[in-house]
C-alpha positions as CSV (number, residue, x, y, z in Angstrom):
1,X,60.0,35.7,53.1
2,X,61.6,38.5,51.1
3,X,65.2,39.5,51.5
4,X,65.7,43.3,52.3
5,X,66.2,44.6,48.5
6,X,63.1,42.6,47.8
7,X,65.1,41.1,45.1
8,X,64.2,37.4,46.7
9,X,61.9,35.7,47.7
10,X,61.4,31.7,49.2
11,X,58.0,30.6,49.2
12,X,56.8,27.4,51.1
13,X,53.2,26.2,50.4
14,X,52.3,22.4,51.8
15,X,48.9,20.8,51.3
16,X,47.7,18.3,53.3
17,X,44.9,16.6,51.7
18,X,44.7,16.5,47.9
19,X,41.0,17.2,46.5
20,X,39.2,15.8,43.2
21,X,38.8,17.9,40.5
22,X,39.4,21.3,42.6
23,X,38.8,24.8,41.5
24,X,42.1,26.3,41.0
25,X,43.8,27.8,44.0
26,X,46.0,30.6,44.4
27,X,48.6,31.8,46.9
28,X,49.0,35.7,46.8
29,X,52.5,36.7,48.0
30,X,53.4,39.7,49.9
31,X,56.7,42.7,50.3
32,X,57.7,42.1,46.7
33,X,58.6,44.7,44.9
34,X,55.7,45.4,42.2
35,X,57.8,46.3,39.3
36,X,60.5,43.9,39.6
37,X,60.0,40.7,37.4
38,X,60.7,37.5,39.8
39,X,61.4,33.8,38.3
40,X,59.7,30.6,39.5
41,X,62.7,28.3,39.7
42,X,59.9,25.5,40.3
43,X,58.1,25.6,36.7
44,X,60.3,28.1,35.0
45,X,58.1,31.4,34.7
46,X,58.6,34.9,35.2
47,X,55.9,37.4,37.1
48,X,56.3,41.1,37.7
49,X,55.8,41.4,42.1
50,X,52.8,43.1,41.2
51,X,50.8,39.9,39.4
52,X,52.4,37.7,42.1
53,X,50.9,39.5,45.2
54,X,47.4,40.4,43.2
55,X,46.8,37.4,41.3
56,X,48.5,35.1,42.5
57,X,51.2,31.5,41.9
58,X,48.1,29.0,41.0
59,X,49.2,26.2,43.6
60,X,46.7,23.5,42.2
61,X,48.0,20.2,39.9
62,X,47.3,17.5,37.6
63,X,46.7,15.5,40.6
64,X,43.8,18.0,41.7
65,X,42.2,17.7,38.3
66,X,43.9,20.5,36.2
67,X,43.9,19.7,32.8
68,X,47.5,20.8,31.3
69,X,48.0,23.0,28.7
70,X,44.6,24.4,29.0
């Protein structure tokens, strides 16, 4: 959910099950604005609208079997 500048946006994403050792996954956003930079309040990065809706916020953990820092 964006506001109506596209300035914010809230982004829920709830997993039910947790799997072992996992590919990464990815959840690609929509209605941001691609040239705006947005910050991740969660782990304290900042992505242009345009990576966030193409690539992606990689939703997977330590607890999936991502190796940090790698």
């Amino acid at each position: 959910m964006t506001n109506e500048d596209r300035t914010l946006a809230i982004v829920g994403y709830y997993r039910i099950l947790n799997g072992v050792n996992q590919p990464y996954s990815r959840v690609r956003l929509q209605g941001l604005n691609p040239d705006m930079i947005y910050e991740n309040v969660w782990n304290h990065t900042e992505n242009y609208g345009d990576e966030l809706m193409n690539y992606g916020l990689i939703t997977s953990d330590a607890t999936a079997g991502e190796v940090p820092g790698m």
